[in-house]
C-alpha positions as CSV (number, residue, x, y, z in Angstrom):
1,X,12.9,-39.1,-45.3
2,X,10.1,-36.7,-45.8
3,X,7.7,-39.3,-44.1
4,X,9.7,-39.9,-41.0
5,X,10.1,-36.1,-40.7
6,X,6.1,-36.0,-40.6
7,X,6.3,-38.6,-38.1
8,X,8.8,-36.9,-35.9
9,X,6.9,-33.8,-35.9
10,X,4.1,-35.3,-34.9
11,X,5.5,-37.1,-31.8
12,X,7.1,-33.8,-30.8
13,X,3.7,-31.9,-31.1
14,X,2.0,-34.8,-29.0
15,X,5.1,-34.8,-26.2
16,X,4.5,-30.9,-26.2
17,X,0.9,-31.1,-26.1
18,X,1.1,-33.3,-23.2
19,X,3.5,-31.4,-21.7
20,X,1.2,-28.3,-21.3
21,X,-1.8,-30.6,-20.2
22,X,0.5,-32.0,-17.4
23,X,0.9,-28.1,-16.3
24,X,-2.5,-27.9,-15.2
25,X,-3.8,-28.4,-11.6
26,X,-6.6,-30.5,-11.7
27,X,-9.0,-30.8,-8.6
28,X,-12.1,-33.5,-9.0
29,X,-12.3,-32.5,-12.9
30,X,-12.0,-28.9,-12.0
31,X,-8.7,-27.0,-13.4
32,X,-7.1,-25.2,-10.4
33,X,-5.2,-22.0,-10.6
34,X,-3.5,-20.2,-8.1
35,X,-3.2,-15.9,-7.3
36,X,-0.6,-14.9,-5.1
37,X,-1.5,-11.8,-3.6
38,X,1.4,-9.3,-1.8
39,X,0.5,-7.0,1.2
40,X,2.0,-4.3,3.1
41,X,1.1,-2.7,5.9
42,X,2.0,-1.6,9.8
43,X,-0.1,-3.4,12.1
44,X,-1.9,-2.2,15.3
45,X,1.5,-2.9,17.5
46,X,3.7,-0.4,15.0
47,X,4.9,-4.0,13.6
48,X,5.9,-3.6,9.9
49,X,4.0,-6.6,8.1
50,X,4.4,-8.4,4.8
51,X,1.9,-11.2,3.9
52,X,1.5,-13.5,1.3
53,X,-1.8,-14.3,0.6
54,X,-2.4,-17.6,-1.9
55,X,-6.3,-17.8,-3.5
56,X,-7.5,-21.2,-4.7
57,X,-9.4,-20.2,-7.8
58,X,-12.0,-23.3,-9.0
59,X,-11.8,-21.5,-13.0
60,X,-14.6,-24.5,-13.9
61,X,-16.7,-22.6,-11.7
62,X,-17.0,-19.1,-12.5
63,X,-15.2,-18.7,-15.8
64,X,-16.0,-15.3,-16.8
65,X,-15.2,-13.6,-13.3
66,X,-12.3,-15.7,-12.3
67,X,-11.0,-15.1,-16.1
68,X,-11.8,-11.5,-15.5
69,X,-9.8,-11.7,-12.3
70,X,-6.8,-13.6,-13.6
71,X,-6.7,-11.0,-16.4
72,X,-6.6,-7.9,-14.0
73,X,-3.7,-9.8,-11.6
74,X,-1.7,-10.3,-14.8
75,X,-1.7,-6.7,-15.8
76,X,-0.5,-5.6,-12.8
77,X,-4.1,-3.7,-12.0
78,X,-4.3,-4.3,-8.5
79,X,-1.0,-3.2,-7.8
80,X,-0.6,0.0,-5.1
81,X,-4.3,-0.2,-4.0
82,X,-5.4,-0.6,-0.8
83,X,-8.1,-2.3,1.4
84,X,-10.6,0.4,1.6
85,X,-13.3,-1.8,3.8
86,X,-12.4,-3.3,7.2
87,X,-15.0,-6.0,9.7
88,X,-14.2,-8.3,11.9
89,X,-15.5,-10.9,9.6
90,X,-14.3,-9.7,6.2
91,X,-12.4,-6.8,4.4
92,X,-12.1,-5.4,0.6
93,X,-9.6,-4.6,-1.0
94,X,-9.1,-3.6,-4.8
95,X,-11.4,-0.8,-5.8
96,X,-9.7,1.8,-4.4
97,X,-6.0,3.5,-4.6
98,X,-5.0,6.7,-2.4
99,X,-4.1,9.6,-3.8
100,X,-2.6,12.2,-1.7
101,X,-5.2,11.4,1.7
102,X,-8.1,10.5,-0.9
103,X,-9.6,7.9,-1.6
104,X,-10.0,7.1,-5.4
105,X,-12.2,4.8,-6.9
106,X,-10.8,2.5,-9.6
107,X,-12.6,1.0,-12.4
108,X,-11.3,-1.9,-15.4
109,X,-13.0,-0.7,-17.8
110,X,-15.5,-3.8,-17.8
111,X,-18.3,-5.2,-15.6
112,X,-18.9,-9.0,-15.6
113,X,-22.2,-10.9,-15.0
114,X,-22.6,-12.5,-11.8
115,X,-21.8,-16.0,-11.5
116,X,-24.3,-16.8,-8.6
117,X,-27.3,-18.4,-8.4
118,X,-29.7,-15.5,-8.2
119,X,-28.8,-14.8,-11.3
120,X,-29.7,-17.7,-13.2
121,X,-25.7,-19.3,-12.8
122,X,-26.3,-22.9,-11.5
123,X,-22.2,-23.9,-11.9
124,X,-20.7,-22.6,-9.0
125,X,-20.5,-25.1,-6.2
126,X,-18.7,-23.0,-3.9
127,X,-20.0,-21.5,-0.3
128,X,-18.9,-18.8,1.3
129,X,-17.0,-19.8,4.6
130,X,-13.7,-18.1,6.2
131,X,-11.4,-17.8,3.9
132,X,-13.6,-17.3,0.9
133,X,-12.9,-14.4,-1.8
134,X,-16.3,-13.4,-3.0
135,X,-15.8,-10.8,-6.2
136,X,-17.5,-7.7,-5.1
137,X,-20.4,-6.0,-7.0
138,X,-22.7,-2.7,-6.6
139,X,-25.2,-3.4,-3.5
140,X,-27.9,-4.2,-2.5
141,X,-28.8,-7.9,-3.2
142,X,-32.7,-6.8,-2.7
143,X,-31.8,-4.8,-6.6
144,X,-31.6,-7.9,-9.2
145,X,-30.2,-4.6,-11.2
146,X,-26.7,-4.6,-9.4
147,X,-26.5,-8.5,-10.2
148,X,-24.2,-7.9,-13.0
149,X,-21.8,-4.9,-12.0
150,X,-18.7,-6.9,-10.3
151,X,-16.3,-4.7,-11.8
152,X,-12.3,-5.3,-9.9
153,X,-13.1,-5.3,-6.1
154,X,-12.7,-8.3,-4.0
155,X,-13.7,-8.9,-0.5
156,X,-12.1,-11.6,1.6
157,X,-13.9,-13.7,4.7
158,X,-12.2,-14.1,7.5
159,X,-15.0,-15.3,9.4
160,X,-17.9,-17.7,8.5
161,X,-19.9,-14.5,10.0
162,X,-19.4,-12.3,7.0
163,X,-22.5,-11.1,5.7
164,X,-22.0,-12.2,2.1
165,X,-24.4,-15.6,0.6
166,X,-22.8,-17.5,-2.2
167,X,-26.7,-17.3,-3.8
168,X,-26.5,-13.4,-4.4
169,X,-22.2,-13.2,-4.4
170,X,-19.8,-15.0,-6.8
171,X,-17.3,-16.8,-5.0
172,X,-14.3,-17.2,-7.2
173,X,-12.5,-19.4,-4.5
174,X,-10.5,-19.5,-1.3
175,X,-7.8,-19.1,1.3
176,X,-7.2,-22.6,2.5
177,X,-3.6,-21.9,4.3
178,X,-5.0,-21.5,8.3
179,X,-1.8,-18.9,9.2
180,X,-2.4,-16.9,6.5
181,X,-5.8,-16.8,7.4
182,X,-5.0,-16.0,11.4
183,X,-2.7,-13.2,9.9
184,X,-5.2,-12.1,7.6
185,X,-7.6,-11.7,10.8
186,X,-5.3,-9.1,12.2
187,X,-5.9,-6.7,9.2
188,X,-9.6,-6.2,11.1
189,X,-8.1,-4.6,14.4
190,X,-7.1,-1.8,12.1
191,X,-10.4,-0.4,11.6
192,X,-10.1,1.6,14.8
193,X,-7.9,2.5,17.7
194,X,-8.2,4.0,21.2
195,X,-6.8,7.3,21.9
196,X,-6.9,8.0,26.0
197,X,-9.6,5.8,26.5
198,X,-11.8,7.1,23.2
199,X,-12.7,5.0,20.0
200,X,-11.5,6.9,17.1
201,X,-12.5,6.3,13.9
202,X,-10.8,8.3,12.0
203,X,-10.6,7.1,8.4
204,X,-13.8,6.5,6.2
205,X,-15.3,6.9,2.9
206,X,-18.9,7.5,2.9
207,X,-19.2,8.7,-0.7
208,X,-22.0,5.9,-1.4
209,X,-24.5,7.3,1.5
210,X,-23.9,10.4,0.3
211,X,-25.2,10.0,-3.0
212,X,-27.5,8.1,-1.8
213,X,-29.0,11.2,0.9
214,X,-28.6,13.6,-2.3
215,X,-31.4,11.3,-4.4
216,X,-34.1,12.3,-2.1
217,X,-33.4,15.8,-3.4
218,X,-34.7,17.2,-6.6
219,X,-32.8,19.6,-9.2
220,X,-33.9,22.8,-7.2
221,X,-32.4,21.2,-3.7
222,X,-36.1,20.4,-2.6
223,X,-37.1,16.8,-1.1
224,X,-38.4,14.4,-3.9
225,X,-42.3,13.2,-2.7
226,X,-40.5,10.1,-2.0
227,X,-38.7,11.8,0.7
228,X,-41.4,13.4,2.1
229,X,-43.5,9.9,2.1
230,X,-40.6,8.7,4.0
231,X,-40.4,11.0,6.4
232,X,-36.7,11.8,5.8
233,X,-35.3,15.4,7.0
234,X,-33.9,18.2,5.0
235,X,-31.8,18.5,7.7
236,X,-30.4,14.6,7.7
237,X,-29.8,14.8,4.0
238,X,-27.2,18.1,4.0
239,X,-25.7,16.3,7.1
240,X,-25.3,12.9,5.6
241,X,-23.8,15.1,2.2
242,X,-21.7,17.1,4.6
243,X,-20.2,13.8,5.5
244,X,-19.8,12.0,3.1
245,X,-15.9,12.6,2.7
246,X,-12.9,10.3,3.2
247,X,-11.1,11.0,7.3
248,X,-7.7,10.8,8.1
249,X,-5.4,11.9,10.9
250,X,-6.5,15.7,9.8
251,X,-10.3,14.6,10.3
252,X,-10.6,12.1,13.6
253,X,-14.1,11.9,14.2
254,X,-14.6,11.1,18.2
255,X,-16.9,8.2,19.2
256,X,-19.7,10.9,19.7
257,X,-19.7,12.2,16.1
258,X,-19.2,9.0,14.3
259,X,-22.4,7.4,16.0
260,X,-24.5,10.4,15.0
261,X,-23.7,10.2,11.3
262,X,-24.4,6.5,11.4
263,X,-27.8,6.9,12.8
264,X,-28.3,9.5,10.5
265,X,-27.2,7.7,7.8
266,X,-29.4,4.6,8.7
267,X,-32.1,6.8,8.2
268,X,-31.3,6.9,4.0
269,X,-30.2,2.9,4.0
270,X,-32.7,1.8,6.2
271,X,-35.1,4.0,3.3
272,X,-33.6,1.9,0.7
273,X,-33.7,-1.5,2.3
274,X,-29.8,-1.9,1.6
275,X,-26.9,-2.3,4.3
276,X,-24.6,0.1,5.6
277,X,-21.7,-1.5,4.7
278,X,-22.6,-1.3,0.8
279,X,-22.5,2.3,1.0
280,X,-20.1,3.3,3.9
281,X,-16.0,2.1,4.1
282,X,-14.4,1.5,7.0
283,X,-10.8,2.3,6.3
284,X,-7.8,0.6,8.3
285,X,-6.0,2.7,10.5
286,X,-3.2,2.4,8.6
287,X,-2.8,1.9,5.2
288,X,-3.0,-1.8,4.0
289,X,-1.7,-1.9,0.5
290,X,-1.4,-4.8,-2.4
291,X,2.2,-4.6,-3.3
292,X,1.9,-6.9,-6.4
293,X,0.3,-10.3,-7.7
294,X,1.0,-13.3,-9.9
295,X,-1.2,-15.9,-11.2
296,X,0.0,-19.8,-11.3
297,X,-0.9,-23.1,-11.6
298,X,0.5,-24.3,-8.7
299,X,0.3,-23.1,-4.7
């Protein structure tokens, strides 16, 4: 009796073992999980939106980050923050929540190493393309030092044009549904609107040039030597820190203004061989916000 006990117990730990096995999505080897990815926000038109958004994740490919992602969804961590870059060819979304008009940067706690060839990784296989969700990390991919500071923001392509490489970004996987995408697309008409006839931008966060301005000054306000060997202006600097604050409907900035801080502040990026988008936010018109997520193994 004992012995066929054994026996049973075994089978039923073998049925359940394959029973879990058989949950998994596998893709060409590769185990397949799925995040479902909630957002809210009133498009262009006025139109209250909801979208679904589903992410193929390839786990066999970047393990840490997409583990690190996976464990951030289930928590709940992304819920209630908003898309804080928008471009026509991608947007970001993650790193930041609002609080009150502010922006507010968010952090997990933990950084993970980039899973990208630049970095030594050789086990991703996947490209960045539209639809693509590239975990986002410190710039600029000239510094091999920002490599391994992916930390909860992602950015999501929604044109083969975006500016990211799969050699210097870890892509953790993609949007493969083509109306989500085409929906998805919209989000990038937010990042300005016409007022009689006038481009206004009139949310951004520009935090990152800032600091960047404020390191060509010493401890007594002075410029560093490597300010003055770049030929960079007093003057520039306390503008670019001056503006380096997050706009809303309180701070439109008129076409006018918002072209003369971004040539000023090409003056400090241009410096540091970075891009301007790694230090300066385009925000959407109106708020895009991640209303919740969920992690599965199946679309």
């Amino acid at each position: 009796m004992k012995k066929f006990g054994l026996a049973l117990c075994l089978v039923m730990i073998a049925v359940l073992s394959l029973s879990v096995a058989g949950c998994k999505t596998m893709e060409n080897g590769v185990e397949i999980k799925y995040a479902a990815i909630s957002l809210s926000y009133t498009d262009i038109d006025g139109n209250s939106v909801s979208e679904d958004v589903t992410v193929k994740l390839y786990t066999n490919y970047a393990p840490r980050t997409i583990a690190h992602f996976i464990d951030l969804c289930g928590k709940g961590f992304y819920d209630n923050s908003v898309v804080s870059h928008v471009e026509s060819s991608w947007f970001a979304l993650g790193g930041f929540k609002l609080n009150g008009d502010a922006l507010e940067k968010l952090t997990s706690g933990k950084t993970v190493n980039g899973e990208f060839s630049a970095n030594g990784f050789t086990g991703n296989k996947l490209n960045v393309k539209k639809g693509s969700v590239v975990m986002y990390r410190k710039p600029t991919t000239a510094h091999a030092s920002n490599y391994n500071t992916a930390d909860c923001m992602i950015a999501i392509c929604t044109s083969t044009a975006a500016p990211f490489t799969a050699s210097e970004y870890c892509v953790i996987g993609e949007i493969t549904d083509g109306t989500q995408l085409e929906n998805l697309s919209k989000i990038s008409a937010l990042a300005s609107r016409t007022e009689e006839e006038e481009t206004v931008y009139n949310r951004y966060y520009a935090g990152g040039i800032a600091e960047l301005a404020a390191g060509y000054l010493d401890e007594n306000g002075s410029l560093t030597r490597e300010a003055t060997e770049k030929n960079i202006d007093l003057e520039d600097i306390e503008k670019v820190i001056a503006g380096g604050e997050y706009y809303r409907e309180a701070g439109k900035i008129s076409d006018e203004d918002y072209d003369d801080f971004i040539e000023t502040a090409r003056t400090f990026v241009n410096a540091a061989s970075d891009k301007l988008y790694e230090y300066f936010y385009v925000m959407p018109v109106n708020t895009v916000k991640v209303t919740g997520t969920k992690i599965g193994n199946k679309a």
